[in-house]
CHARMM internal coordinates of N, CA and C (Angstrom, degrees):
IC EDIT
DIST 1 N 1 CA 1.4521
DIST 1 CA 1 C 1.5307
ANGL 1 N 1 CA 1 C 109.13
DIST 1 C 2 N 1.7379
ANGL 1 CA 1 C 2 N 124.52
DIHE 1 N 1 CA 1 C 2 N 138.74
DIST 2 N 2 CA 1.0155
ANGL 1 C 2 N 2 CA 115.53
DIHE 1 CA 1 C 2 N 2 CA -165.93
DIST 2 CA 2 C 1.6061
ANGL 2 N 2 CA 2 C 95.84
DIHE 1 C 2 N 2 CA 2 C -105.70
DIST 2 C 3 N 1.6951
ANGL 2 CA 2 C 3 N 124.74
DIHE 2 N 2 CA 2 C 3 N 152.80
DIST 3 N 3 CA 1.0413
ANGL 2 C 3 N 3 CA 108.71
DIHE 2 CA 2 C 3 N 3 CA -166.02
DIST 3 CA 3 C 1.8520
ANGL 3 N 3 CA 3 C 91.87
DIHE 2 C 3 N 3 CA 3 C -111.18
DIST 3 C 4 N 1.2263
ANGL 3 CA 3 C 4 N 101.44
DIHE 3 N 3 CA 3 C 4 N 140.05
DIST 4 N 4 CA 1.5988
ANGL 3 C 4 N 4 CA 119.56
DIHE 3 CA 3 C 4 N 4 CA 169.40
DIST 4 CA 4 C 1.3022
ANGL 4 N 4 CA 4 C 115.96
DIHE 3 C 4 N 4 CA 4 C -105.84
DIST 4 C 5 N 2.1874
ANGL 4 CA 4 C 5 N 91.06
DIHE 4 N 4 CA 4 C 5 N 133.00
DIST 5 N 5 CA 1.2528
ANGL 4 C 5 N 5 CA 106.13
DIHE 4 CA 4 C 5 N 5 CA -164.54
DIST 5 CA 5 C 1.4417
ANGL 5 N 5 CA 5 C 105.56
DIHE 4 C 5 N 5 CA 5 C -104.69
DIST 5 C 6 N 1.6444
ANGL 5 CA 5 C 6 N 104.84
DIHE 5 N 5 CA 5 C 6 N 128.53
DIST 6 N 6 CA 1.5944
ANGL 5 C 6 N 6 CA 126.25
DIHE 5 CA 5 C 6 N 6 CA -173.98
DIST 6 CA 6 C 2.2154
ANGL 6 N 6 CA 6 C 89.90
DIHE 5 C 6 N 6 CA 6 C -44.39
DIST 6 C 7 N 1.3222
ANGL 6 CA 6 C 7 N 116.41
DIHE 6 N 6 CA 6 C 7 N 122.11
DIST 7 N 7 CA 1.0488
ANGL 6 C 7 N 7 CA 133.75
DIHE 6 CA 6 C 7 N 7 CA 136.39
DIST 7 CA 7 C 1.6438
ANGL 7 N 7 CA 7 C 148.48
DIHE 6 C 7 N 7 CA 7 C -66.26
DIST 7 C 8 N 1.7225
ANGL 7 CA 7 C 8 N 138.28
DIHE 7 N 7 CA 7 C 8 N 85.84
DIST 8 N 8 CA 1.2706
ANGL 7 C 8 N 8 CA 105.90
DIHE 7 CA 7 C 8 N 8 CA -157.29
DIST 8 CA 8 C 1.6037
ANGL 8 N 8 CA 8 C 85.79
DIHE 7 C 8 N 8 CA 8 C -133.08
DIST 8 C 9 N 1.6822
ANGL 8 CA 8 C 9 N 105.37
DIHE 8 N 8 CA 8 C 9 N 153.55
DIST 9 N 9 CA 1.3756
ANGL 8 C 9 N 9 CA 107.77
DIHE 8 CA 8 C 9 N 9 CA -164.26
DIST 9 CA 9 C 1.2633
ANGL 9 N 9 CA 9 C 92.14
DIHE 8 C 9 N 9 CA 9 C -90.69
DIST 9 C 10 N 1.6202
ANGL 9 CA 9 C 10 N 120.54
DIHE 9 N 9 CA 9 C 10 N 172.88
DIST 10 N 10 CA 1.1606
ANGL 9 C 10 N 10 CA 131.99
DIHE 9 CA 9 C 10 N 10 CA 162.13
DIST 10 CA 10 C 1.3199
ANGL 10 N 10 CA 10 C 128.91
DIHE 9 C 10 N 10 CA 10 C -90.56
DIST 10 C 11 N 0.9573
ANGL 10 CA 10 C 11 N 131.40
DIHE 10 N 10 CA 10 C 11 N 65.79
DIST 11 N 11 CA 1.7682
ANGL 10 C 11 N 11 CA 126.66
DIHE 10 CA 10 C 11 N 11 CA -178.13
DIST 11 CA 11 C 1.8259
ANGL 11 N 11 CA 11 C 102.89
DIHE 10 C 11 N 11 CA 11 C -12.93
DIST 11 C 12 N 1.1784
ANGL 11 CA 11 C 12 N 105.89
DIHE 11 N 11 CA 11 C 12 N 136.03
DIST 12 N 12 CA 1.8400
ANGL 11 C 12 N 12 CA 115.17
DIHE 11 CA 11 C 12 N 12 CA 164.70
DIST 12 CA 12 C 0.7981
ANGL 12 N 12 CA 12 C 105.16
DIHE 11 C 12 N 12 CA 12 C 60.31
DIST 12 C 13 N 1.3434
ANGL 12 CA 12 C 13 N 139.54
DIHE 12 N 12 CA 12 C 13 N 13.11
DIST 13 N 13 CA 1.9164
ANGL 12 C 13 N 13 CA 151.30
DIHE 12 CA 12 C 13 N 13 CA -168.48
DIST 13 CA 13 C 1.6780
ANGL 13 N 13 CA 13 C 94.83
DIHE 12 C 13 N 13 CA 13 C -75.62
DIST 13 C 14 N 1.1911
ANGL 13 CA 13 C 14 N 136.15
DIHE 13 N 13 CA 13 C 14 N 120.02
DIST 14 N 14 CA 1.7675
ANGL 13 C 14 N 14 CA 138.54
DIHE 13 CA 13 C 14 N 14 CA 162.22
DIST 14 CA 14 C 1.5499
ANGL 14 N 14 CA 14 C 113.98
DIHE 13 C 14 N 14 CA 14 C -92.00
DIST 14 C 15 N 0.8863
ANGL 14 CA 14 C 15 N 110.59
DIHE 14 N 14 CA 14 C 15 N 121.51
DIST 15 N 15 CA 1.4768
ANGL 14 C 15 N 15 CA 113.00
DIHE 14 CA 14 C 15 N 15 CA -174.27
DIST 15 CA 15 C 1.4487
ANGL 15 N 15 CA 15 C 101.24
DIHE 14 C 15 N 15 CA 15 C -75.93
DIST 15 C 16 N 1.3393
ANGL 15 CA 15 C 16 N 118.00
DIHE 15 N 15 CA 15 C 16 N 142.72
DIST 16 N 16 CA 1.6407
ANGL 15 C 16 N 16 CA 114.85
DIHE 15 CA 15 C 16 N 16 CA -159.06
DIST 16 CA 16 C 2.1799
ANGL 16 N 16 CA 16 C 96.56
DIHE 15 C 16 N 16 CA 16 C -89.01
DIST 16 C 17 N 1.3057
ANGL 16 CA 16 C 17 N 88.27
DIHE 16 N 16 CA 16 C 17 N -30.72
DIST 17 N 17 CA 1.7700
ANGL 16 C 17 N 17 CA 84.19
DIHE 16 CA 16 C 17 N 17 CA -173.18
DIST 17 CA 17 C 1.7734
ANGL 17 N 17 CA 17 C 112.93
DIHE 16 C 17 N 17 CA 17 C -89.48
DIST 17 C 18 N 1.5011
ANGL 17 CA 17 C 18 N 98.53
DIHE 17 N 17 CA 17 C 18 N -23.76
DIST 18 N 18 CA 1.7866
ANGL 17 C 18 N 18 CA 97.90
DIHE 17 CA 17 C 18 N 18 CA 179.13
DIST 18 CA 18 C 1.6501
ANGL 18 N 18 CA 18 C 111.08
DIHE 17 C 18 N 18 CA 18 C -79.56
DIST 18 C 19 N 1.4353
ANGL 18 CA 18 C 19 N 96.17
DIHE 18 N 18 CA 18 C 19 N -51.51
DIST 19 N 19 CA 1.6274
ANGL 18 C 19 N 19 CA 131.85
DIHE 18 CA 18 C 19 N 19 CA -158.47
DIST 19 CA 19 C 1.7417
ANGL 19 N 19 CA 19 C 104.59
DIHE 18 C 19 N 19 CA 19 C 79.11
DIST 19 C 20 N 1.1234
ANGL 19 CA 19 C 20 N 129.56
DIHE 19 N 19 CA 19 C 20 N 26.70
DIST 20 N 20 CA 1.4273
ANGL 19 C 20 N 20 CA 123.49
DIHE 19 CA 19 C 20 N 20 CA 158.37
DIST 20 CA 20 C 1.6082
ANGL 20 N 20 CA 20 C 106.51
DIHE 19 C 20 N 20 CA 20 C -72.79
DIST 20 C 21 N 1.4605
ANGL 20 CA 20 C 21 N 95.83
DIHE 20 N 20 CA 20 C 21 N 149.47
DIST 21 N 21 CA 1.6226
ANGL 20 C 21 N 21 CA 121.69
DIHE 20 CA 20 C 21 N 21 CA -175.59
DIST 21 CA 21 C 1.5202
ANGL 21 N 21 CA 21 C 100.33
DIHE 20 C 21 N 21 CA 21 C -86.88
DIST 21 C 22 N 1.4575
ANGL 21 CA 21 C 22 N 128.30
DIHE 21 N 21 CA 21 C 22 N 160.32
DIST 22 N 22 CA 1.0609
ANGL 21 C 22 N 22 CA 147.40
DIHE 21 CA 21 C 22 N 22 CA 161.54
DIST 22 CA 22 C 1.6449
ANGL 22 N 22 CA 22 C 104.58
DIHE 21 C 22 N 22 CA 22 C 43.75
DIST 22 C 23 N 1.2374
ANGL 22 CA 22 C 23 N 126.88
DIHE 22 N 22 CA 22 C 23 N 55.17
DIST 23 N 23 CA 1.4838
ANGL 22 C 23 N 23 CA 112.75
DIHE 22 CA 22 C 23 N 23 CA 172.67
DIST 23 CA 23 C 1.3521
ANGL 23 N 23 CA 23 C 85.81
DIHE 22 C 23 N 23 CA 23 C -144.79
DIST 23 C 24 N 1.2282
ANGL 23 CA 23 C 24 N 148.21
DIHE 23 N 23 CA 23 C 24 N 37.68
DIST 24 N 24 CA 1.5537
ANGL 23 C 24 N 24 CA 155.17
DIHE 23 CA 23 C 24 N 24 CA 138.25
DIST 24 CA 24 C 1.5231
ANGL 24 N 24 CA 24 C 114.82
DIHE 23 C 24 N 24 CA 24 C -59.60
DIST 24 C 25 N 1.4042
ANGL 24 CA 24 C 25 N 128.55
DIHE 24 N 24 CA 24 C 25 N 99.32
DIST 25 N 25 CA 1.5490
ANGL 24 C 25 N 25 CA 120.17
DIHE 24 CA 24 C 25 N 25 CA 173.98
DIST 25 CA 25 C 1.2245
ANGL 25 N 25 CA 25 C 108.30
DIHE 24 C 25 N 25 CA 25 C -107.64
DIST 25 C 26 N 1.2138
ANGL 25 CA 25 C 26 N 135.95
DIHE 25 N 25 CA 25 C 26 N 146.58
DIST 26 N 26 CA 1.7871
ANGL 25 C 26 N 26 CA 157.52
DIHE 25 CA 25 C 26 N 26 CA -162.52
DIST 26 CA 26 C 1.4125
ANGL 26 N 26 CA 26 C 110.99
DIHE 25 C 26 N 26 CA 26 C -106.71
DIST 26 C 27 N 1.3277
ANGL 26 CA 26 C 27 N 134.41
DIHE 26 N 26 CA 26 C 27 N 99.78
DIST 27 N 27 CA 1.3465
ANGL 26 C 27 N 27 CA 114.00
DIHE 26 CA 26 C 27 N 27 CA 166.98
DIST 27 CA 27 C 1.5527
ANGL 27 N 27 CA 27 C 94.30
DIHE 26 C 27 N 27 CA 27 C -134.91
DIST 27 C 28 N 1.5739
ANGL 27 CA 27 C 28 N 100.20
DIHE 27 N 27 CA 27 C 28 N -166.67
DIST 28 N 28 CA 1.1885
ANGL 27 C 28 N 28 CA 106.79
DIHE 27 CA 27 C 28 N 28 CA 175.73
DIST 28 CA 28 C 1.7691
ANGL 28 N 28 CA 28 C 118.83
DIHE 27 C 28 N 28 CA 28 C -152.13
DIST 28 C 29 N 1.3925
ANGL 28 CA 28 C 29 N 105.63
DIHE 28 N 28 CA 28 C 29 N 145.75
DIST 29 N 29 CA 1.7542
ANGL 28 C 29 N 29 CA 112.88
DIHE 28 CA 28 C 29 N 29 CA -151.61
DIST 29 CA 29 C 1.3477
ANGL 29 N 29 CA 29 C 84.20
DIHE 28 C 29 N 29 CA 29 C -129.15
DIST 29 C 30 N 1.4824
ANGL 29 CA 29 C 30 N 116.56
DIHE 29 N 29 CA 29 C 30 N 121.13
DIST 30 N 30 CA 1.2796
ANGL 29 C 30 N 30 CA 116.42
DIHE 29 CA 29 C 30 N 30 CA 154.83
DIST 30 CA 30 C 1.6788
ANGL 30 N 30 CA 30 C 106.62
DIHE 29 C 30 N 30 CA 30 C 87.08
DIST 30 C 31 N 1.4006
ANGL 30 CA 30 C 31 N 111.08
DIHE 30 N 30 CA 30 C 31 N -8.37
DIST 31 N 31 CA 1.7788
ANGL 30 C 31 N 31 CA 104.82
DIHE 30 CA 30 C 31 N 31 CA -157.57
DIST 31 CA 31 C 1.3246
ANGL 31 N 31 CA 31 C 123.02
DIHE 30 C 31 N 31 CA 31 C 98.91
DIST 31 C 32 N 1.7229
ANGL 31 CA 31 C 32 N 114.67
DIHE 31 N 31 CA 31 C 32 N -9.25
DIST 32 N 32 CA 1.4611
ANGL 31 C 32 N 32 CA 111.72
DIHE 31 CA 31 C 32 N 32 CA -168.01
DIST 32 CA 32 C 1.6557
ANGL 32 N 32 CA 32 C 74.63
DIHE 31 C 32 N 32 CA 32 C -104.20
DIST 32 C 33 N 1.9030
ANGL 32 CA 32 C 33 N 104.26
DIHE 32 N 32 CA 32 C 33 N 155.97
DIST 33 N 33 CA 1.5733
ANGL 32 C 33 N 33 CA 100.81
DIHE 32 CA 32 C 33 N 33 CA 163.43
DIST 33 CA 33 C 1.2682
ANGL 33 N 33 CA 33 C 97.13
DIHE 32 C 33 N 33 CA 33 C -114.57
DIST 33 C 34 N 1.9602
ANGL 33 CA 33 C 34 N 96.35
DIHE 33 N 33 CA 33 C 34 N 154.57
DIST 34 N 34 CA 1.2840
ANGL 33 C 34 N 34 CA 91.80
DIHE 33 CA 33 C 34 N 34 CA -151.19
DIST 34 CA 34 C 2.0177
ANGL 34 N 34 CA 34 C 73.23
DIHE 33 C 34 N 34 CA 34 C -145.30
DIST 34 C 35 N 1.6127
ANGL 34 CA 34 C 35 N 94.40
DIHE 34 N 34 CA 34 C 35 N 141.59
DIST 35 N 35 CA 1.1474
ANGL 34 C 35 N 35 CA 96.10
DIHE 34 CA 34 C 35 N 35 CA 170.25
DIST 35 CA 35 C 2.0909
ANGL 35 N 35 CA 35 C 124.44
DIHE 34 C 35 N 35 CA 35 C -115.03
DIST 35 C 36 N 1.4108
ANGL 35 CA 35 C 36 N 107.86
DIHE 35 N 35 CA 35 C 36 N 171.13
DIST 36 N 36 CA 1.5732
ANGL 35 C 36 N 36 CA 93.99
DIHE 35 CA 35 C 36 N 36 CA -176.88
DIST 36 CA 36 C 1.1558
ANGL 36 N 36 CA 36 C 89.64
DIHE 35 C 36 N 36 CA 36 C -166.01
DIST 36 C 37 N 1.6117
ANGL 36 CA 36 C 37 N 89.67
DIHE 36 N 36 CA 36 C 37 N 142.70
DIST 37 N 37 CA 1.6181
ANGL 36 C 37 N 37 CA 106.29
DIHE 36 CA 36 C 37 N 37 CA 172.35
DIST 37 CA 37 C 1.4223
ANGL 37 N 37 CA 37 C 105.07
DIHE 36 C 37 N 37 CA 37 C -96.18
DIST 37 C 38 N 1.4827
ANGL 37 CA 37 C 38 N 100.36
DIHE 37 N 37 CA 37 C 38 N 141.39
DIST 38 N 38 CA 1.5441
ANGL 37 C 38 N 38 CA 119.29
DIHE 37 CA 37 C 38 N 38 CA 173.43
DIST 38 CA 38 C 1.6470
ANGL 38 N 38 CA 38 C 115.34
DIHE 37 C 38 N 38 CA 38 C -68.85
DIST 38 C 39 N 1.3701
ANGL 38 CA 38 C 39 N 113.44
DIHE 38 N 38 CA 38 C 39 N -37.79
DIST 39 N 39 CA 1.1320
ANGL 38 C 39 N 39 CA 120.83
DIHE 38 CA 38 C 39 N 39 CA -172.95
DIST 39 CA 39 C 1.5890
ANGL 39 N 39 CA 39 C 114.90
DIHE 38 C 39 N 39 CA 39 C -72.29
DIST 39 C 40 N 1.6397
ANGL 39 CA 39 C 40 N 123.79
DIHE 39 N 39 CA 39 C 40 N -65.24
DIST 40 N 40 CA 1.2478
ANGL 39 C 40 N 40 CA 120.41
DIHE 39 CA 39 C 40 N 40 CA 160.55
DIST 40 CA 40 C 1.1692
ANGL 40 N 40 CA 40 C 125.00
DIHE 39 C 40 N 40 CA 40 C -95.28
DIST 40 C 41 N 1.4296
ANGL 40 CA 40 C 41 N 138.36
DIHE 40 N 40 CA 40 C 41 N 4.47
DIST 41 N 41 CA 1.4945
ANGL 40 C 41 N 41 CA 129.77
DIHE 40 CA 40 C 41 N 41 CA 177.46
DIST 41 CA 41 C 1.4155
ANGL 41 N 41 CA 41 C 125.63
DIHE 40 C 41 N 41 CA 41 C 103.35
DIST 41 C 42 N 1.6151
ANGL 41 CA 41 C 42 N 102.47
DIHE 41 N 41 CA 41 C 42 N -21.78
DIST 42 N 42 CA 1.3863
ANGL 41 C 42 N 42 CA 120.10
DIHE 41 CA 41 C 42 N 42 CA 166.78
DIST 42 CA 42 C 1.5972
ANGL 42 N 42 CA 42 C 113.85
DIHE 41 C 42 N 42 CA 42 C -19.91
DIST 42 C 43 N 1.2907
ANGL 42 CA 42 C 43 N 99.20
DIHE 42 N 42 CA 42 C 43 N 133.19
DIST 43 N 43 CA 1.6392
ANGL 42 C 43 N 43 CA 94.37
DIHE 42 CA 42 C 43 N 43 CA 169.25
DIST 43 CA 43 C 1.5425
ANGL 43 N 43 CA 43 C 107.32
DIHE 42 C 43 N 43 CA 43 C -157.60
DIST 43 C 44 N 1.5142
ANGL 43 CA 43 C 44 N 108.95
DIHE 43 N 43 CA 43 C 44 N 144.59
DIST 44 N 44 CA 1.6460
ANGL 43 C 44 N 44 CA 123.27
DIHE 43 CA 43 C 44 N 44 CA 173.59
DIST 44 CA 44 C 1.5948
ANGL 44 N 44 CA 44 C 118.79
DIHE 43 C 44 N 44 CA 44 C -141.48
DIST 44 C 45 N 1.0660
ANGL 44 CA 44 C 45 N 106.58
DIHE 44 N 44 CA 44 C 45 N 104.77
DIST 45 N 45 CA 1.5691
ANGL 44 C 45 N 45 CA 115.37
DIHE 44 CA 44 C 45 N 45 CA 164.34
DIST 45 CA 45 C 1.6483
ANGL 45 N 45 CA 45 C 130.40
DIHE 44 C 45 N 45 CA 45 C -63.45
DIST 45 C 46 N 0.9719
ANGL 45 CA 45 C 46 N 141.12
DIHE 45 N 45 CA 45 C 46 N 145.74
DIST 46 N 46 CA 1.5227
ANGL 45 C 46 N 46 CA 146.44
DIHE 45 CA 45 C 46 N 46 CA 174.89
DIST 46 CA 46 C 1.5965
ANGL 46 N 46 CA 46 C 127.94
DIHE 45 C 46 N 46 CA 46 C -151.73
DIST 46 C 47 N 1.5369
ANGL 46 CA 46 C 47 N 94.06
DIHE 46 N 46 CA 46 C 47 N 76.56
DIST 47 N 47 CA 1.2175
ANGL 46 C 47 N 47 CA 99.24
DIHE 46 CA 46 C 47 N 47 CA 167.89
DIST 47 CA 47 C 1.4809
ANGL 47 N 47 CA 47 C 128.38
DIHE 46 C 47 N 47 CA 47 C -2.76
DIST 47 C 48 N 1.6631
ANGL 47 CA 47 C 48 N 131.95
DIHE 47 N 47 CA 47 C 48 N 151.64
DIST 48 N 48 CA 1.2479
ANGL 47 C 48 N 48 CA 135.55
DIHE 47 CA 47 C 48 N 48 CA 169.27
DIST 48 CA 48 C 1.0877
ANGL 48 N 48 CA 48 C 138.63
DIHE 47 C 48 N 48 CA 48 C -34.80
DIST 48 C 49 N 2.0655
ANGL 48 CA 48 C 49 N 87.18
DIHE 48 N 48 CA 48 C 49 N -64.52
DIST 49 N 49 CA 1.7665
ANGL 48 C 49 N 49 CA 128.42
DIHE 48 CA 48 C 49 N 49 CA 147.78
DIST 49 CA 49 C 1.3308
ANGL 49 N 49 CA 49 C 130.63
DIHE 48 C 49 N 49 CA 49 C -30.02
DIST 49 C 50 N 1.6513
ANGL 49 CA 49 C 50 N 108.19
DIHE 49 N 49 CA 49 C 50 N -36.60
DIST 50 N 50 CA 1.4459
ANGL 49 C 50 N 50 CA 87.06
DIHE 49 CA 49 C 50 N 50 CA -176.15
DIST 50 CA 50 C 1.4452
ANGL 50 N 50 CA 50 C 118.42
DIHE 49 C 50 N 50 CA 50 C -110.90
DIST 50 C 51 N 1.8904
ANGL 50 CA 50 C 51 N 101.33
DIHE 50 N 50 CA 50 C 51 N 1.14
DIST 51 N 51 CA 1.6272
ANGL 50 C 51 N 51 CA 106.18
DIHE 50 CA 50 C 51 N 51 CA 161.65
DIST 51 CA 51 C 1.2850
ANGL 51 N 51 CA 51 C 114.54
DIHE 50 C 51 N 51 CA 51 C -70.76
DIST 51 C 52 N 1.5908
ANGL 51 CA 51 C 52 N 129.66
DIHE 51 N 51 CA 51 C 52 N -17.29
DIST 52 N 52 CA 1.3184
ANGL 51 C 52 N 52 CA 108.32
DIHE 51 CA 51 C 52 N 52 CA 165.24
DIST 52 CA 52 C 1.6638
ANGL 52 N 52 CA 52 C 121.63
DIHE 51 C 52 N 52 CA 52 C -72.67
DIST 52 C 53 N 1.1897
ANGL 52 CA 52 C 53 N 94.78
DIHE 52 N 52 CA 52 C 53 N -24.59
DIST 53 N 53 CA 1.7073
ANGL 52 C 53 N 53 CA 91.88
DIHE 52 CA 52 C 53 N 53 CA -162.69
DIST 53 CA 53 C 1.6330
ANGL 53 N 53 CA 53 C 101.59
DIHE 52 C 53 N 53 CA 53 C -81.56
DIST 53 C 54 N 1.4857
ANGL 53 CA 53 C 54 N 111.88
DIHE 53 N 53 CA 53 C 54 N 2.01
DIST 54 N 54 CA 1.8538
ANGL 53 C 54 N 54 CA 100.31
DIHE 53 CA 53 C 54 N 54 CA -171.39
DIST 54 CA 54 C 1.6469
ANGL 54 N 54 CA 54 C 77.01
DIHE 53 C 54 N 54 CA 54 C -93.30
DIST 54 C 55 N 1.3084
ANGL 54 CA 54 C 55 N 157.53
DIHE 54 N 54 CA 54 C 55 N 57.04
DIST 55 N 55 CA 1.2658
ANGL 54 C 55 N 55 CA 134.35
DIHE 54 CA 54 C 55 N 55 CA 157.84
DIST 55 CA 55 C 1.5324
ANGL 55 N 55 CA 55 C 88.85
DIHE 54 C 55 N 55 CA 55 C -115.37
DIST 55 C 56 N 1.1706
ANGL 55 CA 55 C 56 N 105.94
DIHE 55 N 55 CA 55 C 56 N 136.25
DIST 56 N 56 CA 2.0795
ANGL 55 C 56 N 56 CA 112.96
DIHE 55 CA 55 C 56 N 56 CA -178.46
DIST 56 CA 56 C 1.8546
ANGL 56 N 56 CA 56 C 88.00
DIHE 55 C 56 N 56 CA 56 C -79.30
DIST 56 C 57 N 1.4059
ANGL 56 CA 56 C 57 N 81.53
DIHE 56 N 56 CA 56 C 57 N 178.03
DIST 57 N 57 CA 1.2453
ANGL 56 C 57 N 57 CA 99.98
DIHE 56 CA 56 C 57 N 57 CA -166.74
DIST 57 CA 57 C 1.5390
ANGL 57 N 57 CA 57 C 131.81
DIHE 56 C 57 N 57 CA 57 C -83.18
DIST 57 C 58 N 1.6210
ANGL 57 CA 57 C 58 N 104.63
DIHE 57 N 57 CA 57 C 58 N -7.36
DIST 58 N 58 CA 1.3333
ANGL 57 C 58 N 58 CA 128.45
DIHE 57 CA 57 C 58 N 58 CA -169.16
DIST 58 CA 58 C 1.4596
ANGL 58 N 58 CA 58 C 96.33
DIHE 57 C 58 N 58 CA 58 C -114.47
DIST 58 C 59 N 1.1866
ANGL 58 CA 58 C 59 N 133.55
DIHE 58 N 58 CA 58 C 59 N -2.83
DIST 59 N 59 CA 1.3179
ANGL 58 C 59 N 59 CA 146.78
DIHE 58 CA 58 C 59 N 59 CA 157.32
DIST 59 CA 59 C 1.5568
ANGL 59 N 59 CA 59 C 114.05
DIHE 58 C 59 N 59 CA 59 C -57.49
DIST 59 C 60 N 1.4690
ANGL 59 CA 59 C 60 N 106.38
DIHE 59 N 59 CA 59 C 60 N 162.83
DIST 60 N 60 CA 1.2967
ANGL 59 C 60 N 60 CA 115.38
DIHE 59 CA 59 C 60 N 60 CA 157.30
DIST 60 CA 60 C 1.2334
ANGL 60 N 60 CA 60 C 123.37
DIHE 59 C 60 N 60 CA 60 C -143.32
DIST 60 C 61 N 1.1438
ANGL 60 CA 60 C 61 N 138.94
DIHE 60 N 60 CA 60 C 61 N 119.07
DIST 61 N 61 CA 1.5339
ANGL 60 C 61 N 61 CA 131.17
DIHE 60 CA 60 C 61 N 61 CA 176.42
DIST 61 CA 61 C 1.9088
ANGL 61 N 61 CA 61 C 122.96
DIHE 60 C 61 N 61 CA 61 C -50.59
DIST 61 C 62 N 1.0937
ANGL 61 CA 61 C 62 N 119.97
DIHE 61 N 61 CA 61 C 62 N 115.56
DIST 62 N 62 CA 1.3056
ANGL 61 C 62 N 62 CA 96.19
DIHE 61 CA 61 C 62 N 62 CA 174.93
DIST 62 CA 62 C 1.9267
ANGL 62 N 62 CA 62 C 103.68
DIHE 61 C 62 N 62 CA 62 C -94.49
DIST 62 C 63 N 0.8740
ANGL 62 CA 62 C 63 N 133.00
DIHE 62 N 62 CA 62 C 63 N -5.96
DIST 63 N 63 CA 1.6759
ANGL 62 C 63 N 63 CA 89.42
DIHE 62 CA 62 C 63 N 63 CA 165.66
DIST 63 CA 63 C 2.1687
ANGL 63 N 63 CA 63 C 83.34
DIHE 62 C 63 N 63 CA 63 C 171.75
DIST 63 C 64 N 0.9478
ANGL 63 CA 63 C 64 N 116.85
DIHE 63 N 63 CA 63 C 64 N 132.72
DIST 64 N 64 CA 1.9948
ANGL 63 C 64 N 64 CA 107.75
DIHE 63 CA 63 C 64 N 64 CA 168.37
DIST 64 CA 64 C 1.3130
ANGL 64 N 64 CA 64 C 85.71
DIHE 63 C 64 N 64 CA 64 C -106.59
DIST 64 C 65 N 2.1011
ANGL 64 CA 64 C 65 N 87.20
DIHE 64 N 64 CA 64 C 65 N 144.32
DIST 65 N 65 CA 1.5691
ANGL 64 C 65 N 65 CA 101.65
DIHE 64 CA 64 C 65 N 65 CA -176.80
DIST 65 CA 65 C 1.6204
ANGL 65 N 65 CA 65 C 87.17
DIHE 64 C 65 N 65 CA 65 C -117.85
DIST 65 C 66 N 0.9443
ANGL 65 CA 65 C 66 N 98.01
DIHE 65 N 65 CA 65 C 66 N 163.93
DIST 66 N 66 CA 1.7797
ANGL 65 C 66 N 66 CA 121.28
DIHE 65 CA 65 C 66 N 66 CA -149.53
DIST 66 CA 66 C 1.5740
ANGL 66 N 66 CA 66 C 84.48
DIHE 65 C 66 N 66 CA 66 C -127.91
DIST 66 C 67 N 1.5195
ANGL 66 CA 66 C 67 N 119.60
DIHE 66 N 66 CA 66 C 67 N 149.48
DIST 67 N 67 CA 1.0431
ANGL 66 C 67 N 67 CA 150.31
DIHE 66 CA 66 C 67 N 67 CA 129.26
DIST 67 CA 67 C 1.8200
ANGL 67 N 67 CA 67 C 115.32
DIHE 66 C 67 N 67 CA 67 C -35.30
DIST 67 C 68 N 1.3381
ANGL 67 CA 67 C 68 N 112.52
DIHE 67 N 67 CA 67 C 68 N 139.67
DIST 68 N 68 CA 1.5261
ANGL 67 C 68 N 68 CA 128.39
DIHE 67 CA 67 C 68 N 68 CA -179.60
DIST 68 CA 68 C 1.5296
ANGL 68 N 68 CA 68 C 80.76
DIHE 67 C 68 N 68 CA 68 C -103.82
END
COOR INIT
IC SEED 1 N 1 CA 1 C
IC BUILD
């Protein structure tokens, strides 16, 4: 059985290499989230690790919601 990964677009998302609006989708492979544009293929991953460390220090996290 092949397992399928929940897809969700990004509202107002700009694709950095097209510049098209709203064709940014969010999933996640492995635990890393990883994003891709529909339009050109674009793609960027971001480790677990380094979404914690982009929170400054005077910050506080209120809570990461995880994928079912």
């Amino acid at each position: 059985m092949v397992e399928r990964k929940k897809r969700r677009f990004v509202a107002g998302a700009k694709c950095p290499t097209c510049n098209e609006i709203d064709v940014i989708q969010l999933f996640q492979v492995n635990g890393v989230e990883t994003i891709e544009c529909v339009s050109c293929g674009y793609t960027q991953a971001q480790a677990e690790g380094e979404v914690n460390t982009a929170t400054r220090d005077f910050e506080q996290m209120i809570g990461v919601f995880k994928q079912d």
